[in-house]
N, C-alpha and C positions, 0 to 999 in steps of 0.2 A: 724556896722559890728563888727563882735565876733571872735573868733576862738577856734573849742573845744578840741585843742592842741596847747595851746598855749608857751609851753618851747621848742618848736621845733623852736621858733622864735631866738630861741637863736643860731644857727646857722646864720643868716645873717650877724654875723662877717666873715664869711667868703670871702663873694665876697667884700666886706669894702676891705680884708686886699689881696683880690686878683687884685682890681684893686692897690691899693699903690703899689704893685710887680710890674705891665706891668708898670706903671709911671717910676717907678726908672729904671727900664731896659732898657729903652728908653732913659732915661737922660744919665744914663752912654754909651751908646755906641756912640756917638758923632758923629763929621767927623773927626777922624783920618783918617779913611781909603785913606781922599782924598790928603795924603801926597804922596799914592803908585802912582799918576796921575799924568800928567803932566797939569799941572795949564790952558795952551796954548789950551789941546786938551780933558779937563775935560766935553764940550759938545758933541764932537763926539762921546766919549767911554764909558759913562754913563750916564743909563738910569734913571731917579729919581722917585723913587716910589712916586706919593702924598699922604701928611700925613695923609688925611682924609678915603684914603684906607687900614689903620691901626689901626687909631686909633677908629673909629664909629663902626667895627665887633669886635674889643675888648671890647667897652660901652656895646655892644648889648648882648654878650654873656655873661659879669657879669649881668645886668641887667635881664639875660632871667633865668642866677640858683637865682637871688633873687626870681623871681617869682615861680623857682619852690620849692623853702623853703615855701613860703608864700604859696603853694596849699598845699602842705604836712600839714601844720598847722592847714588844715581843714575849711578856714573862712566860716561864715556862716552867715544870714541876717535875724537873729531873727527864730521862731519856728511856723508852721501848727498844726492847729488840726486835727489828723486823726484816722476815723473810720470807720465804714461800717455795713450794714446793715446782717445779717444773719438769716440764715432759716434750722431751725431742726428740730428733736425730743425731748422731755424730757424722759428721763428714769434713772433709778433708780437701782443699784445693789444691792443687798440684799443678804451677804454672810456669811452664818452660818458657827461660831466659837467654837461652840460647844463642850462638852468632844467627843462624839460620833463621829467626823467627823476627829479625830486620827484614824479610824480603819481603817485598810489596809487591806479590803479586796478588794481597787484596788490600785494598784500601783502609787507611792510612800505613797499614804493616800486618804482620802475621802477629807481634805484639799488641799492639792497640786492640785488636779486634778480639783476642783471648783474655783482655783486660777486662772491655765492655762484656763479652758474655761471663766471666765472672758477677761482675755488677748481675747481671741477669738472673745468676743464680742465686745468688745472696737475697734478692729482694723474692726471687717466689721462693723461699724457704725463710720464712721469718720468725719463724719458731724454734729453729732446729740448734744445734751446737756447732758453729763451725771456726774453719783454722785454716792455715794458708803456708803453705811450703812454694818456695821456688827455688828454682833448680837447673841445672846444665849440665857440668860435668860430676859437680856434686850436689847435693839438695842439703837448706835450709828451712827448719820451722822458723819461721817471721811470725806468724798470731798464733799462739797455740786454740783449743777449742775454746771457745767464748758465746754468750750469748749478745757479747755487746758486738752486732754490726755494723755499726757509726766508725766504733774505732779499725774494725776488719775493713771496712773500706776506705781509710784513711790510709791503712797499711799500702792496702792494692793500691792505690792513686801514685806512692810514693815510688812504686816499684820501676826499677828500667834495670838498661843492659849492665853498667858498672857494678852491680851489685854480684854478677857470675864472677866466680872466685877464678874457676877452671872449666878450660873449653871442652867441647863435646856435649852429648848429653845420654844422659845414664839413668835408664828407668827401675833399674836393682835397687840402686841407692833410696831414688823418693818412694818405694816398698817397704823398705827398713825400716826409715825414717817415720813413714805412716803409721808402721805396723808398731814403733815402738812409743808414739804419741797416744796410738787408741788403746794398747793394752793398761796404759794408766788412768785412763777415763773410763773404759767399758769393756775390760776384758772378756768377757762370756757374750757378748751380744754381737750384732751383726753388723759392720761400719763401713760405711765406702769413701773411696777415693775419687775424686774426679779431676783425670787428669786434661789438661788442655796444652796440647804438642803439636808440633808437625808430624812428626812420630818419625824422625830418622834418631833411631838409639847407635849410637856413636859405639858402643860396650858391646852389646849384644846379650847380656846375660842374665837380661828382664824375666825371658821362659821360664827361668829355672827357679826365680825367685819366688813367681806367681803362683807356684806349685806350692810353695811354703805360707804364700798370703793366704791363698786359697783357705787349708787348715785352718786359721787362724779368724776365718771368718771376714776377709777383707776382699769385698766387691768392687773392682776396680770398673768405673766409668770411663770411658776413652772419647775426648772430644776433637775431632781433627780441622787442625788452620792451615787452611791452604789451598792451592790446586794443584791439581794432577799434572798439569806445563810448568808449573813452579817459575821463577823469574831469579836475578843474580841477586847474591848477598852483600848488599850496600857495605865499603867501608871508603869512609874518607881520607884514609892514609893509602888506602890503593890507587894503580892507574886506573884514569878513568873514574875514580868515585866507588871501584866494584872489589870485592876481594878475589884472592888469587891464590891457586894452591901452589904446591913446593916449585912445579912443575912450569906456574907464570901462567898457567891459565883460568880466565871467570870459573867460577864456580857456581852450576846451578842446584837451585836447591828446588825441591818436588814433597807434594804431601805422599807418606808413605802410608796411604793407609791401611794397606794389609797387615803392618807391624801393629797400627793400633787396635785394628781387628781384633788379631791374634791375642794381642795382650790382654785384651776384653775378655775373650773371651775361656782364658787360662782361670781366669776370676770368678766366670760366672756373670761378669758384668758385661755390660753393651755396651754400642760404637755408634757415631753418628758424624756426620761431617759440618762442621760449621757452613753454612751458607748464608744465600736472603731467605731460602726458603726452610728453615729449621726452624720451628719453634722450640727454641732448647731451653725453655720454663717448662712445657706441657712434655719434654723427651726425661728431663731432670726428674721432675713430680713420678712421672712413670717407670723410671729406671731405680729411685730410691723408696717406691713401697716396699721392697725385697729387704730391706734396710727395719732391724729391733727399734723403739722407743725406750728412750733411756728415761728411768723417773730420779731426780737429784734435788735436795734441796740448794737454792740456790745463796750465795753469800748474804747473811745478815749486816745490816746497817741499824746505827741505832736513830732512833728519830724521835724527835722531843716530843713532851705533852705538855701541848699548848693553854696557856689561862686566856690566851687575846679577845677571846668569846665573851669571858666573865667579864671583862674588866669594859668593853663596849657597851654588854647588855647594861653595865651600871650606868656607866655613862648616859647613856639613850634614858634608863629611866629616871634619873637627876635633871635632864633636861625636860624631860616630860611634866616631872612634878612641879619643876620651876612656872612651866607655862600653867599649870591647871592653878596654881598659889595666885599668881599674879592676876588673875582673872577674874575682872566681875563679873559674876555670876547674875549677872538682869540677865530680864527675859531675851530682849534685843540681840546680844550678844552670845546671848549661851547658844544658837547653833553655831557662830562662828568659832567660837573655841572648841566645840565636838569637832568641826572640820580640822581646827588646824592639828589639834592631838590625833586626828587619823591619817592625818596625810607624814606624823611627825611614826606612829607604830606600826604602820601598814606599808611592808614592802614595796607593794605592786605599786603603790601612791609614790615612792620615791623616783621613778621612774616618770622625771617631768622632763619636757621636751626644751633642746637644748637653747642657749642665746640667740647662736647663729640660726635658727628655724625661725625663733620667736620675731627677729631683725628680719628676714626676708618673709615670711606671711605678713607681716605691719608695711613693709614697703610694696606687699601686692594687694593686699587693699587702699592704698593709697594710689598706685596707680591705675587702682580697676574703671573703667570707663571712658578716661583716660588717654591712656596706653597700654590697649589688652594685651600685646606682644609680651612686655616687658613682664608686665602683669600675670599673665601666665607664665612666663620664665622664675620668676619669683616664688610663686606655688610652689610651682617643679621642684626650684631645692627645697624648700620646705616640707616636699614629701618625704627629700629623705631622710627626714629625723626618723630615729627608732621605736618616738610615740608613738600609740596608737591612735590618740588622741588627735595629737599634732597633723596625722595622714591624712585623719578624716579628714577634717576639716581645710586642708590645703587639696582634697580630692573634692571638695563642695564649692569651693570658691574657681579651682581651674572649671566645671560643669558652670557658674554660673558666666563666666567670662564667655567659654563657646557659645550660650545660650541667649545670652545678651546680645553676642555679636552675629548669631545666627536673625534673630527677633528684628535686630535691626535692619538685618539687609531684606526683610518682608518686607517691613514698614516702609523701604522706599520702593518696592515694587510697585506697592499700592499708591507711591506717592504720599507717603506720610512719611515719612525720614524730615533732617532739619531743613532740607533745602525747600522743601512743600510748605514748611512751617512759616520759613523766612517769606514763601512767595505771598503766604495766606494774608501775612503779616503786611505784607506792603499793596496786595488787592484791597484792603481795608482801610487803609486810611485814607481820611477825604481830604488830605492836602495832595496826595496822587492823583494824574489825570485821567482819561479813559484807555489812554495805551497800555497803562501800566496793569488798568483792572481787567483788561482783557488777557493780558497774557498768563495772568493767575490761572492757577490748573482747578478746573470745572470739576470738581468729583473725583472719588478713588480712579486710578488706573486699573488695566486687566492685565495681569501678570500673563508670561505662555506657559504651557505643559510643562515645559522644558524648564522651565526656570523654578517651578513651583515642585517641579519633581526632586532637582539640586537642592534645595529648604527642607525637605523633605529627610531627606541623604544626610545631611550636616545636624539635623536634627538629633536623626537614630545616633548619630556619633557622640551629640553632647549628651546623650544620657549616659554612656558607660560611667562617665567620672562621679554622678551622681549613685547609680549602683556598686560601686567598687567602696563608695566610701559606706553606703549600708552595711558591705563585707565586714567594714571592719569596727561599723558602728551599728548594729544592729538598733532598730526603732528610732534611727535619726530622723525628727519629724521633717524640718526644714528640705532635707534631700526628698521625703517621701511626698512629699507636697510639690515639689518640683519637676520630680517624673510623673504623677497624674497631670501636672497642668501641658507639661509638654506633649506626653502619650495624649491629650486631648485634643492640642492643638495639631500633632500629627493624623490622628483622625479623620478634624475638618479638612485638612488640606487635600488630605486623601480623596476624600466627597467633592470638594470642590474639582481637584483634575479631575474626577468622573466624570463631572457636571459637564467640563470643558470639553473633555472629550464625545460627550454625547453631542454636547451643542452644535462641535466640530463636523461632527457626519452629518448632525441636521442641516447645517448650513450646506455641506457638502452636496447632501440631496437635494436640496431646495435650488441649489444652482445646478445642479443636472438636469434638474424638471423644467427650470426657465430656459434651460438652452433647448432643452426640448419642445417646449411650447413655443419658441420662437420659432424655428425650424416648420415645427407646422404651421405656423402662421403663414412662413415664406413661401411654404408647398400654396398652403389655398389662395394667398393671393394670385400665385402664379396662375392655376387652375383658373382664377375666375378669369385674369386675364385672355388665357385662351379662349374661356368659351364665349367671351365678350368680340373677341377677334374671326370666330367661328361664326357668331349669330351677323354682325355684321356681313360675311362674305354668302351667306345664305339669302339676306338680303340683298343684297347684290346683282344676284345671278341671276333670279329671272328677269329684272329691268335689260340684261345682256343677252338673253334670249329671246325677249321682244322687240327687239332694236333689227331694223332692216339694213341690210349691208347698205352702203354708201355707195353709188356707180362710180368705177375708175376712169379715170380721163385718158386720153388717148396717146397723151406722153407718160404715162402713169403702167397702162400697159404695156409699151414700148421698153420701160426701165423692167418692169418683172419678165419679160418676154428675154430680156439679155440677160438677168438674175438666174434664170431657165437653164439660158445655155450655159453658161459659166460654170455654173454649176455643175452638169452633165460632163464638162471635158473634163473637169477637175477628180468626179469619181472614175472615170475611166482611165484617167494618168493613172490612176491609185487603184486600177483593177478590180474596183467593186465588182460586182457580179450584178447587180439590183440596174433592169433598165427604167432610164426615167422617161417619164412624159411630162412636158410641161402644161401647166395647168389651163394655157390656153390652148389648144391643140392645133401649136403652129410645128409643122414639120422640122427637127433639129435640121443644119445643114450639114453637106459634109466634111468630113476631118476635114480633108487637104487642103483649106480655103487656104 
């Protein structure tokens, strides 16, 4: 046996120099004590602990921290061989470094963006073998096939332009190169290449090579960066910022895609154009089912065989023995000692809710009533301990805080809140005058619909906290007791707005039928009026039909005799047609007086 930390061993001075401590401790406390007794009655009035129920939980629990220094230390029982068999693809990255693949005619560059859909394909093939060639005039292997990604993509992140050895770029060469990396991994099986270019091959001698990949069983992938208008090839020792051929003029550069086409398709393999709209995970997955599954075991590592298990479980049960030794065993006490030995062997039980939970549920009971804000902010964290425990009940105490503060603003609807309290308080006592016991509020208030429908609302809300913490505490009585009394109180309230609401139309109606009955009131009085106005002029009439005219006097006639005439000229200025007579039958005269 080994250990592969082994200066951790150098702590076991410690339970050395802890057992010499409980020794000496022991030796000096002596029997003084039994001076304070009397010698005659030192059996009846003291009890003698046996030494063996002190001293063996003390052995036990040095004992149980050496063991657990010695599982910290790690020991170990010599080294396994481990490996395992795996099952992939081979493929091959081929990423042109090119001068040309500086031009930005897409964003950030025609490199950048060959880098990330690398990335791209590396992650939707996470099984498979792969390796990474780049290239220009000539091509380098940089990762050969590997199953380790982390470091392939570390590779790829490092890669840029100084790395081209020589300019141009030559799709012959990264064939070769391919073809003589996969022959030493999977000769006989089927392996692709995916290359990612502009596809201007500088050489031209790609066709011929393809023909010999072909053979060989190498499916070349063609991924094309770029556009069809292409844009000039940045150099910062050029004028202007742009390069320039022999000639002194820009040089644009264009995706060729028909070369990558063609080279594809020399292979057997397929073409695609990088864009936004390419998904070149689901074109990748698709273009390499065509592609064998290679089975290989993969490199053995040896890996130790651990003791840390053994030397803990002793520990755990040294400390366990210590606690059961030390234990009186009366009645009183014996279930607390089955609790603490279960919570000391029972996993699930170790999982007790942390400080910081403990500290903020203590300061939201402490603020409950209070300052329910703060109070509920408190809970809150205290929810998010990973007890289950600990949730409940910081989910029982935020329901009781809504509930309380929901309860309370009922209570002053009705006029029971503290301020009805204070008022009741000061209507009552007889050193107050009569102003003060008048203004004390006479009876509950009447809440409205509206207000009693919002109590209502806030209600259904403080229950959730109270069912969420059932979720996670099934049969907690205290929560289940609190949703029946609330679900009850929501009930009544519910009955009550009915009530309200009936009342409301009654009332409603009762004052449409008073405006009604007034209204007819108003008709009949009218009515009698009239006929009281009627009977009277009924009576009337005949005392005027038995009345004999008055004789007119002789200046009396005189005035109606000129009323006559006056008359008469005035309808003929105005062309009546109607001739008159006056009523005494004096001759009119004529016009032209």
């Amino acid at each position: 046996m080994s250990f592969l930390y082994p200066h951790i061993l150098w702590f076991l001075f410690l339970p050395a120099l802890l057992a010499g401590l409980v020794a000496l401790a022991r030796r000096r406390t002596g029997n003084g004590w039994l001076k304070l007794v009397s010698a005659e009655h030192t059996d009846e009035l003291v009890t003698r602990r046996p030494a063996w129920r002190s001293i063996i939980p003390a052995a036990l629990c040095i004992l149980a921290l050496a063991c657990t220094i010695a599982a910290l230390a790690r020991p170990i029982n010599g080294f396994r061989e481990a490996g395992g068999l795996s099952t992939g693809r081979n493929l091959l990255i081929a990423l042109d470094i090119s001068r040309s693949m500086e031009t930005q005619d897409v964003k950030p560059s025609r490199l950048e963006e060959a880098r990330a859909a690398a990335y791209e394909l590396i992650d939707s093939l996470p099984s498979d073998k792969i390796g990474l060639i780049v290239f220009s005039g000539d091509a380098d292997l940089v990762v050969p096939l590997t199953y380790d990604h982390t470091a392939l993509r570390d590779a790829l992140e490092q890669v840029n332009r100084n790395w081209a050895g020589t300019g141009g770029t030559n799709f012959g060469l990264v064939l070769k190169r391919a073809m003589q990396d996969l022959k030493r991994s999977a000769p006989d099986g089927t392996n692709a290449l995916v290359l990612l270019s502009d596809g201007e091959d500088t050489v031209g001698s790609s066709l011929d090579i393809a023909e010999e990949a072909r053979k060989d069983k190498l499916l070349v992938i063609t991924v094309g960066v770029g556009t069809a208008a292409g844009g000039p090839i940045p150099d910062p020792k050029g004028q202007n910022g742009l390069w320039q051929d022999a000639d002194g003029k820009h040089v644009i550069s264009k995706l060729d895609a028909d070369a990558l086409r063609k080279f594809s398709e020399a292979t057997g393999g397929d073409f695609a154009v990088l864009d936004s709209n390419t998904d070149l995970a689901a074109f990748t997955k698709n273009a390499v089912r065509k592609i064998d599954k290679h089975e290989e075991n993969v490199s053995t590592n040896k890996v130790p065989n651990d003791l840390f298990a053994w030397f803990a479980w002793v520990a755990l049960a040294l400390l366990a023995a210590a606690i059961v030794i030390a234990t009186e065993w009366r009645l009183p006490r014996r279930g607390a000692a089955a609790v603490a030995l279960l919570l000391i062997l029972t996993p699930a039980a170790q999982a007790a809710p942390s400080g910081q939970s403990v500290v903020q549920y203590t300061m939201g009971l402490m603020q409950e009533g209070r300052d329910n804000a703060n109070a509920k902010e408190a809970f809150s964290e205290a929810l998010l301990d990973s007890d289950p425990q600990m949730q409940a009940a910081a989910f029982y105490q935020i329901g009781n805080v809504g509930a309380n503060a929901t309860i309370d603003k009922l209570r002053k609807l009705y006029g029971g809140g503290e301020e009805a309290q204070q008022a009741e308080q000061t209507s009552t006592d007889p050193d107050e005058d009569d102003t003060a016991s008048a203004a004390a509020p006479q009876g509950p208030k009447q809440p409205s619909i509206e207000e009693l429908e919002k109590i209502v609302e806030e209600l259904k809300k403080d229950l959730q906290p109270y069912e969420n913490a059932l979720k996670i505490q099934p049969g907690m009585k205290p929560a289940e007791s609190n949703i029946a009394k609330i679900k009850q109180l929501i009930k009544d309230l519910e009955e009550e707005i009915e009530r309200l609401k009936q009342q409301q139309q009654q009332q409603q109606q009762q004052q449409n039928q008073d405006q009604q009955n007034q209204q007819d009131q108003q008709n009949q009085d009218q009515q009698q009026q009239q006929d009281k106005q009627e009977q009277k002029d009924q009576q009337a009439k005949p005392e005027r039909e038995g009345e004999q005219p008055k004789p007119m006097t002789e200046e009396e006639k005189a005035q109606q005799s000129a009323a006559d005439i006056l008359r008469m000229h005035l309808d003929e200025e105005k062309g009546s047609p109607i001739p008159h007579a006056p009523a005494n039958t004096v001759r009119p005269p004529r016009k032209d007086y």
